[in-house]
N, C-alpha and C positions, 0 to 999 in steps of 0.2 A: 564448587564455584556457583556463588550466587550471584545472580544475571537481571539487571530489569530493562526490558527493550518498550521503547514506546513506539507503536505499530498506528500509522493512520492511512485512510483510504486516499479515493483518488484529489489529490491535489492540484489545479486546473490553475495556472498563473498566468495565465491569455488573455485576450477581449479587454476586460474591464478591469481585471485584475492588474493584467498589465500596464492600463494607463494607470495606477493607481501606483504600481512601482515604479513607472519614470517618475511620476511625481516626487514621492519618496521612495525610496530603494533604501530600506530597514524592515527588521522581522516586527517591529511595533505597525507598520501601516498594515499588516494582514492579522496578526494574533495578539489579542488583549495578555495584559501579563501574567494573568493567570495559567493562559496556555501554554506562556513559554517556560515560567515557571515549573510545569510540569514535565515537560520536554528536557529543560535544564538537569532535572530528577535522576533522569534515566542514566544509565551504563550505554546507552546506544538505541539510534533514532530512525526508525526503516518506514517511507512513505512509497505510495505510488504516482509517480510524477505524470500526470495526465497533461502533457504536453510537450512541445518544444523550449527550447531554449537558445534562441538567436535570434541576430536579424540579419540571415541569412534565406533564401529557398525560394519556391517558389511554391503555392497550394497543390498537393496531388491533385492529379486528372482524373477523376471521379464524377461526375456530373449528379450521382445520386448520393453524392456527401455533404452531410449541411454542417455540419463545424467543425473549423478549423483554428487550434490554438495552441498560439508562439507566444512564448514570452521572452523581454529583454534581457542582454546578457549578463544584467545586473544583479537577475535573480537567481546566479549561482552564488553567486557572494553573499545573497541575503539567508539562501537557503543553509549554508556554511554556518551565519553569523548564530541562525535558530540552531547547530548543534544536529543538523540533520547527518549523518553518516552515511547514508547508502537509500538509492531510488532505484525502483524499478521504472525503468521504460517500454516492460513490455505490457503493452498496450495500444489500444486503436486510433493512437494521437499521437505517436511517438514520429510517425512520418507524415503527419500534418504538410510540413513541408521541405518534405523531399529528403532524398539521403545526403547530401549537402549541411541540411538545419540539422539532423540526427547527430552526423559525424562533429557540427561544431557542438550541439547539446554534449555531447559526449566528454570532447576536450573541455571545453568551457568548467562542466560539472569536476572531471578527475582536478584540474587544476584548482579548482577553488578547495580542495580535500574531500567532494564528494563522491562515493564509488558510485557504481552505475553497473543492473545487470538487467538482461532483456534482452539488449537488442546489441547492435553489433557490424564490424563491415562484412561479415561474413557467417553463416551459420555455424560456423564452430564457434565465435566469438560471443556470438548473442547466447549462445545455451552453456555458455560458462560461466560458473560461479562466482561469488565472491566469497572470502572469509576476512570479517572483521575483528579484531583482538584487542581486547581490553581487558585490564585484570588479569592475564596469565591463562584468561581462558580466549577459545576460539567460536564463531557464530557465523557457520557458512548460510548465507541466503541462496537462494534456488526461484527465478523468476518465469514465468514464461503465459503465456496469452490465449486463449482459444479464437477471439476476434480480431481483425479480420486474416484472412487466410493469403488476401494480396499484400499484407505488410512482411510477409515472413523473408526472413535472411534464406539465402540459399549459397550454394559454394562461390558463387561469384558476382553477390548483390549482396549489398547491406540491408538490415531490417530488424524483425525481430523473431526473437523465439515461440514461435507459433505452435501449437500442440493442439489440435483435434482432441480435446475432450470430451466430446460429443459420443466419440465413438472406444473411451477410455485413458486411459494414462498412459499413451505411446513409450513404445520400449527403450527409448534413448531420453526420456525424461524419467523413466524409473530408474535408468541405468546412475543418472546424473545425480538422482537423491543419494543410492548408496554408497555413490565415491566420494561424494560432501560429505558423508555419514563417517566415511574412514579419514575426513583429512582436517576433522574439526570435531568441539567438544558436543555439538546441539548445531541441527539445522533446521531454520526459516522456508519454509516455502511461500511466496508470495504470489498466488495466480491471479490474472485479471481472466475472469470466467462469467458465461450465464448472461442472461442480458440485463440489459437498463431496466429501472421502475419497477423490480419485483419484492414481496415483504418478507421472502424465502428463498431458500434458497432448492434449485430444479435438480430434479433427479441426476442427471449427469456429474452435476456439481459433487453432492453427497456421496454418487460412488466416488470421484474421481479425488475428494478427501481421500478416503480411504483405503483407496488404493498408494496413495502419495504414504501414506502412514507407516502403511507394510513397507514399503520400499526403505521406509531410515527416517522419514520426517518428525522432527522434534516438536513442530510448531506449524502449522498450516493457517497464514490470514491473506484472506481472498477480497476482491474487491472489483467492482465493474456496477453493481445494482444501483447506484447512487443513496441507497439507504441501507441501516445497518440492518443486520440479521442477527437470528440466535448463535450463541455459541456451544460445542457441544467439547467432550473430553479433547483437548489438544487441536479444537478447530475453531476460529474464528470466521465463520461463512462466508461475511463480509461484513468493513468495516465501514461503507454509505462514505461520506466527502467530508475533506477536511477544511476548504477552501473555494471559492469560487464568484460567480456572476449568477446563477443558473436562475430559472424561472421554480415559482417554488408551487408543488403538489401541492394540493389543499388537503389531500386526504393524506398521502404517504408522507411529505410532512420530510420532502431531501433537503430542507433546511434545520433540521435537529438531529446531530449526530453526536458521535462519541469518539473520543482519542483514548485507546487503549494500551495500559503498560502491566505486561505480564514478566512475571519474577517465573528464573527457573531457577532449579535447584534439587536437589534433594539427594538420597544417602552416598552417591558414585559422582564424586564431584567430575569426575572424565564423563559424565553423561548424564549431565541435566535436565530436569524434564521441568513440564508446566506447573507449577504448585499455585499458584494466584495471580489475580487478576485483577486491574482497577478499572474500572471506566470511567471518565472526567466528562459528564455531561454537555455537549456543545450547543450553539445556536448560530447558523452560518448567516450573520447578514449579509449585505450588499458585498464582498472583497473581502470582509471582514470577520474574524474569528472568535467567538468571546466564553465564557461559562455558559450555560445554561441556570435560570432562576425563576423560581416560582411557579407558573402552569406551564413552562415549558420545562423546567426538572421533571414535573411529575409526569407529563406526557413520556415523556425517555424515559423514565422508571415502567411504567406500566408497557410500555411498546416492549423495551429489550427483557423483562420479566416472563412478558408473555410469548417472546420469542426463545427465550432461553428454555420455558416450561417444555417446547416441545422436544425437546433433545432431554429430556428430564435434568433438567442443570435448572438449581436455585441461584436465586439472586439475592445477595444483600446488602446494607447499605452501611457504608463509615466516611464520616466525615464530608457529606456531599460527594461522594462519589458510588457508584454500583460497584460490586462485588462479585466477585467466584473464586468460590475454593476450590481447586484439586488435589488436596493434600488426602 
């Protein structure tokens, strides 16, 4: 079974973004055609939705929380239109506001055809899987969050899949990769880990790759740093943002990123692994999504090279796009 998923980071349709889809509510007012283009490409479309979806709630009570982002419910329909397949909501914006905006994000997204794992009314809910099927074959995703620790579900609150990887790969999220592992052909772990603004990825992160690994994980892409990182055998560290308003770093530079589609495949068509990699060069203006061209290609070539270098993984280049082989 050969598989190509396109995998992007945290995706923020709030603030500014948001007025930008009342205005329009279309996948053309956030992503140039080239984007969707490639997105179009794929067998299956896995992002991490860094917000709400309603206008419902109320802002959590937090006093030492400084953003909060909702978007209109228009943008499950547009998020549908892009060919998206399945978001992760676990993550530090997913209760933005309140378990009210969660539960309708939740409805909102399933009904538009979007699945949705993370989060939940309930901790058994939020730390359950999805499997999506395409082609005859099956792609369990596996989600879950290290920040913050007050959004987590528990048996009789809604929230999200919270896991302490600070202190390892908690034993009911290892448990969780090997029965994904028995009930599909290849599994997705997508964690939001680690903090904001880093150009690597932290020790905790790296074990707790690998620990996900041994457990059954087919494909591990993490995301929370708002810029991309190296990738190492069967890890994607992080994938930096696909969408947004944000202010932009002069040096780390969270306005150029990458949208990643990796092809699995290889001789056990019941267990596909990683064999190649594209990355599509991005450059996040104002809301808006486009290629990457000229000295911003070559900046992303040189960043993700020299972050790939450290995990000893080459980079190369076809057709405007970066490269890795795992064949």
């Amino acid at each position: 079974m050969a598989l190509t998923v396109a995998l992007a980071g945290d995706t923020m349709l709030g603030r500014g973004v948001a007025e930008e889809l009342r205005r329009a509510p279309a996948p053309a007012t956030l992503f140039a055609a080239e984007v969707r283009e490639a997105l179009a490409a794929a067998d299956l479309v896995v992002l991490n939705l860094e917000c709400c979806v309603s206008d419902q709630g109320q802002r959590w009570r937090d006093p030492l929380k400084p953003y909060f982002f909702r978007a209109p419910p228009s943008a499950a329909t547009v998020l549908a239109e892009l060919g998206v397949d399945c978001v992760t909501l676990a993550n530090n914006h997913a209760l933005d506001y309140g378990f009210d905006a969660l539960a309708d994000t939740r409805e909102l997204l399933e009904r538009a055809g979007v699945r949705t794992v993370g989060a939940g009314q309930d901790v058994s809910a939020a730390r359950e899987f999805a499997v999506l099927e395409v082609g005859g074959g099956r792609l369990a995703v596996v989600a879950a969050t290290d920040h913050p620790q007050e959004f987590a579900a528990d048996e009789q609150r809604p929230g999200v899949a919270w896991a302490d990887l600070y202190q390892g790969v908690p034993d009911w999220l290892g448990a969780l990769v090997e029965r994904a592992a028995r009930q599909a052909d290849a599994v997705l772990v997508t964690p939001h880990w680690g903090p904001n603004m880093t150009s690597r990825p932290p020790r905790h992160v790296r074990a707790a790759a690998a620990d996900l690994l041994a457990a059954g994980a087919t494909l591990v892409a993490g995301h929370s740093a708002h810029v991309f990182h190296g990738v190492a055998d069967q890890v994607l560290y992080d994938m930096g943002d696909f969408v947004d308003d944000y202010a932009v770093d002069p040096v780390l530079r969270n306005d150029l990123g990458l949208l990643f589609l990796v092809t699995l495949d290889g001789p056990d068509p019941g267990h596909p692994t990683p064999v190649h990699l594209e990355a599509l060069p991005l450059v996040l203006d104002y809301c808006h999504t486009r290629p990457a061209r000229d000295e911003e290609w070559v900046w992303i070539r040189e960043r993700f090279t020299t972050a790939c270098a450290e995990f000893g993984t080459p980079v190369g280049e076809r057709a405007g796009r970066l490269t890795v082989d795992w064949r």
